[in-house]
N, C-alpha and C positions, 0 to 999 in steps of 0.2 A: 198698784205701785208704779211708777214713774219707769220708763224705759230706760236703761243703760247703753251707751253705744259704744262700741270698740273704742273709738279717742271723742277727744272732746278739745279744741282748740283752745291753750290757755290765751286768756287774753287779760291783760294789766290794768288797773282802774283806768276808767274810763278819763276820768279828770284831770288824770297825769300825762293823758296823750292831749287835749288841750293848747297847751304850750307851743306843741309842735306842730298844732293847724296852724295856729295863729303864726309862726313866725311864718309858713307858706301861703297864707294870705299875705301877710306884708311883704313878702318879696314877689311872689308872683311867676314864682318856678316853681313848677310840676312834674317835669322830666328831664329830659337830655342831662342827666350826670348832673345833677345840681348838687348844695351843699350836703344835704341830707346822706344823697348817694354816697358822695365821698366818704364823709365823715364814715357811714357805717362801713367800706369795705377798712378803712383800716385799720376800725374799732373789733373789727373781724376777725383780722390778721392778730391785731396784739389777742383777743383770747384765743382762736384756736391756734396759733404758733405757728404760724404760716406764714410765708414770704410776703405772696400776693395773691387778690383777690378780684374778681372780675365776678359784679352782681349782673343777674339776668331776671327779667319779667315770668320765669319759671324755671324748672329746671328741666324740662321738655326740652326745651329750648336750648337751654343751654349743651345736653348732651350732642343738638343737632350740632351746635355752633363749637365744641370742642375735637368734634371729628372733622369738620373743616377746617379748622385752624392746624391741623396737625395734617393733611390733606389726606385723609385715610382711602383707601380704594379696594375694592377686591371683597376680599375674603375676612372674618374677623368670628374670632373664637368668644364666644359666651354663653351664660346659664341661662336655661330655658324656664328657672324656677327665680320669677322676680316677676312686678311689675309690667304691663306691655308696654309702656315708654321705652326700658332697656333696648327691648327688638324696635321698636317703632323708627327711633331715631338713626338705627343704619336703614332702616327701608329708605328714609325722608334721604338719605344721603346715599341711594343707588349702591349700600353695600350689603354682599350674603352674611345674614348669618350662621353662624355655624355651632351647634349647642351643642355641647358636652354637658356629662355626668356631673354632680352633685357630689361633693363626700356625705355620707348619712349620719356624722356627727357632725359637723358645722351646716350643713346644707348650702354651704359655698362652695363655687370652684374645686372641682380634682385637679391639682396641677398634673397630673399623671395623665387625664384626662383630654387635657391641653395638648399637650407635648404630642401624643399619637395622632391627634387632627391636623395638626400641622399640615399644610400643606403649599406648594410653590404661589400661591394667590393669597397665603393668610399674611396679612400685615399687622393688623393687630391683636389686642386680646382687651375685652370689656368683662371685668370680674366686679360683682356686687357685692359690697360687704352685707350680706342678709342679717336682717333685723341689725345690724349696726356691730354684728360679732366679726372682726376682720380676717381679712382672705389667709390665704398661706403668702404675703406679700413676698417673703425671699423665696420662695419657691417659683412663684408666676416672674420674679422678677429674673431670674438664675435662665428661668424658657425664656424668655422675651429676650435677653443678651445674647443667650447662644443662637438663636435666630434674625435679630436684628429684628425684632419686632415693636410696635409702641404699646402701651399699657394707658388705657384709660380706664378708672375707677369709676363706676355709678355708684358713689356714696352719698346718696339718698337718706340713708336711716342712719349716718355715722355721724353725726352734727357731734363733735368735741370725743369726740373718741379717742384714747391713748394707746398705745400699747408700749411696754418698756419704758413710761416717762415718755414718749415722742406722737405727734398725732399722725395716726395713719393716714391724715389727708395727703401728707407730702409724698406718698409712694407713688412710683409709676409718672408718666410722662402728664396725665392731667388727673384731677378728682372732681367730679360733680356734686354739689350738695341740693337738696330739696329745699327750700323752706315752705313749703303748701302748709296749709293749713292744720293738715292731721299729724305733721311732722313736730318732733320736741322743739326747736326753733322754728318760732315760725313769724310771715311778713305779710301774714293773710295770703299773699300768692308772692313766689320768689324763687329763687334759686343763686346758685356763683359756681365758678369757675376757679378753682384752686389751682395758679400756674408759679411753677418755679423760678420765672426770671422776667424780667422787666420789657422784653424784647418779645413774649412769649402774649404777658400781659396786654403790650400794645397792638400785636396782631388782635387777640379776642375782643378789643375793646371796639378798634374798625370794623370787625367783622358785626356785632353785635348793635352797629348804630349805622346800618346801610352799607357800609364801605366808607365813611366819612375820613375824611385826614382833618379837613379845612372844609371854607364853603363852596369851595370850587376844583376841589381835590378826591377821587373816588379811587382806594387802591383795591377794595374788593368786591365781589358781589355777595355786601354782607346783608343782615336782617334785622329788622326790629326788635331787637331783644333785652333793652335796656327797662331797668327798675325804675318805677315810678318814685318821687319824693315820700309820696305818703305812705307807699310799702318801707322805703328807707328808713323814716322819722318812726315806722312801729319797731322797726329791728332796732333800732337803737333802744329806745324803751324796755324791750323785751330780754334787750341785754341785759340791761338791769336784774331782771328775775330770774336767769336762764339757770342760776345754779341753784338756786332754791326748788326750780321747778324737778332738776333733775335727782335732787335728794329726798322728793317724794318720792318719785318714780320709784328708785331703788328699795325706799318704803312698801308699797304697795308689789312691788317684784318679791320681796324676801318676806312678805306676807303671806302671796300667793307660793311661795315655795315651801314654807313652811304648814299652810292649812290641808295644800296638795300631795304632801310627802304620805309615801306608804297608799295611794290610791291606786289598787291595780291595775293596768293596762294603761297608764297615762305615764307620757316620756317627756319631762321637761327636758330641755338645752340645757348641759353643763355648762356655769358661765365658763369663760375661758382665766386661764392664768395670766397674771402681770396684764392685763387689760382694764379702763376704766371706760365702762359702758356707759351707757345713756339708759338704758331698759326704754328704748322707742318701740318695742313690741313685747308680749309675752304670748310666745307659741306653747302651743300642746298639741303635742302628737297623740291622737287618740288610735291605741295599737290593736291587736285583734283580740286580745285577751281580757278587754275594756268591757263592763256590763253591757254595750249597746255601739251602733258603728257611730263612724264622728257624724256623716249626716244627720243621723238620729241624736245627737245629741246635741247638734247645731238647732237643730229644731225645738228638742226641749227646751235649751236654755231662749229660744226664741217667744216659747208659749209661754214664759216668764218674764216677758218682755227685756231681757238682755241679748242683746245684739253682736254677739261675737262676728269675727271675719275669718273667711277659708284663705286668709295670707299664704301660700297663692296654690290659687284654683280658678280654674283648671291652669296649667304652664301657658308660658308664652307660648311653645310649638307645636299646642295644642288649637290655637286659632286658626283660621282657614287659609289667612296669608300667610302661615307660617309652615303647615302641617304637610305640604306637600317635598319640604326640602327632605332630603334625603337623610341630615344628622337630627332633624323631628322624629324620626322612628322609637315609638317607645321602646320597642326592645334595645334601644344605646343607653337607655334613661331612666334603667329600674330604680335607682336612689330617689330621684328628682321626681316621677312618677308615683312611689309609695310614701313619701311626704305628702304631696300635693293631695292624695288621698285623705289623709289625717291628721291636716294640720286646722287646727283652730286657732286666731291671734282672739282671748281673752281682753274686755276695755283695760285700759290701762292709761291713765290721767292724772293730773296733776290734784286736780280739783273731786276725783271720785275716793269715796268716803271709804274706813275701814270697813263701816258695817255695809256698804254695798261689796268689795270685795269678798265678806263674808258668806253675802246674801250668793254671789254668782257661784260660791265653791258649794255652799250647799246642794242649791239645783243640781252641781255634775256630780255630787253625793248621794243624791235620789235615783241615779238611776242602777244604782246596784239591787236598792230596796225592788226595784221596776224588772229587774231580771230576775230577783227572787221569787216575785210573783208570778211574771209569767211562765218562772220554771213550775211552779207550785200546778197552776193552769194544765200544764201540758203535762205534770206526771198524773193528775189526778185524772183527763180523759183518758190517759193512759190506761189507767189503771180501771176503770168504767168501761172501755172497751174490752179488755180481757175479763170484766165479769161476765157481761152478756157473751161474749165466744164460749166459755166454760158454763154456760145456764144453754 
């Protein structure tokens, strides 16, 4: 049978992107903020209800380019269970990270967490909304005031995300979006910069094209981080599709909640209330009470040829640039830590069928049958060794 892989990059007929080579043929812009760019940061802003929008050629990139823009320095509080970009992008910008605890229902951010690292060198705080479920936003935001500290969001996984009717992207002083590839919106490669005010905008926009003002004008030592036309003219396209795409999704999410409901030792994420998600991942916490561990089961669904991910394995403060700081010590991080242990992110796609959804719940259904037997196994030597001791 045909391999399934954790995502699958939807991508729109072919012939309807077309149009939009051809108008970049006739004009003959590629980059530097052309029509294309424009057009989609503000076709951006009208759907996810956002001010303003500053696209970038990744969102690597763009995290590097939003800690500049806000001149961050020092000390900066964030989850060591996300992506290594998160940590990457204060390294690239000379600042410590400082990881805190996990809550082990959301596996975001413990504001409570936060609050006790604090220390005279922290300036900021980088909270992830994981898999796209959002942070304790008044709570990190309640720490951040009474310290005078900045908030910036790695929302990553939160493309159109609401919560109370409002998008979580406007919290906190900046929000980062992905659009890579594997992400629900996507621009083949991309990212933006979700800024609150006009003034904020046209810093990131210098900073993101060299330092340019003009062509004889450099106010920063900014970097090449602007989106190409052709990633722009696919975002605008994919706009088109983007709520169809996500009405699967929640399909295929309330499929797998319902084929997985009543499997022992297997802990789905409670969605959260008055939230409208995206289902850009579907984690399973495989617990100890599971017929088999999650490695083993990572496996079998692998000799099945489905391809699930260890979203995230091993933590960022588990890598060797990371591991030596002092708030890396797994003993701060047993939530983040026992996650990372037993999480599996399930495919999950636009384009992937009921009957493969099906197909992947079976296999993690086999392995009950697989413990049975090898209980069966080991009572029966059992039981052949106390004959021969009693003969």
């Amino acid at each position: 049978m045909s391999n399934i892989f954790v995502t699958q990059p939807y991508l729109p007929p072919l012939g309807d992107f077309m149009p939009y080579l051809e108008q970049i043929w006739d004009n003959k812009t590629l980059t530097n903020c052309g029509p294309f760019h424009k057009r989609l940061e503000s076709a951006l802003c009208e759907y996810l209800g956002v001010p303003h929008i500053a696209l970038f050629t990744n969102a690597t990139i763009a995290l590097v380019t939003a800690l500049q823009a806000l001149r961050i320095t020092g000390e900066v509080i964030t989850t060591p269970y996300s992506f290594v970009a998160t940590g990457h992008s204060l390294l690239w910008n000379g600042i410590k990270p400082v990881f805190v605890d996990v809550d082990p229902d959301t596996l975001n951010l413990d504001p409570v967490k936060v609050e006790a690292a604090i220390t005279p060198q922290t300036t900021a705080i980088m909270p992830v909304h994981c898999y796209g479920r959002p942070c304790d936003i008044e709570a990190i935001q309640h720490i951040a005031d009474n310290y005078n500290l900045r908030v910036i969001y790695d929302a990553a996984h939160a493309f159109g995300v609401r919560q109370h009717g409002q998008s979580i992207l406007t919290a906190g002083d900046l929000s980062v979006l992905s659009f890579h590839a594997t992400k629900v919106f996507n621009t083949f490669e991309g990212g933006a910069i979700v800024c609150p005010d006009v003034r904020t905008k046209q810093r990131i926009d210098h900073l993101k094209n060299f330092g340019f003002v003009d062509e004889v004008t450099v106010v920063a030592a900014g970097i090449n981080g602007k989106m190409s036309e052709f990633n722009a003219a696919l975002g605008l396209l994919q706009l088109q599709h983007i709520d169809a795409a996500i009405a699967r999704r929640a399909h295929i999410d309330a499929l797998y909640r319902e084929a997985l409901a009543g499997v022992p030792g297997l802990r789905l994420l409670a969605q959260p209330a008055d939230v409208r998600t995206n289902q850009s991942y579907f984690p399973v916490l495989v617990q100890d009470d599971f017929a088999i561990s999650r490695d083993e089961l990572y496996a079998l669904l692998k000799s099945h040829g489905i391809h699930g991910r260890r979203y995230f394995y091993p933590l960022i403060s588990e890598f060797p640039m990371y591991r030596g700081l002092p708030s890396a010590d797994p003993a701060l991080l047993p939530h983040a830590k026992r996650a990372s242990s037993q999480v599996i992110c399930l495919p999950i796609y636009p384009d992937l069928s009921d009957a493969d959804v099906l197909r992947i719940v079976d296999v993690i259904r086999q392995a009950w049958p697989q413990r049975q037997v090898a209980t069966g196994v080991v009572a029966a030597a059992a039981a052949t060794a106390d004959l021969l001791v009693a003969a």
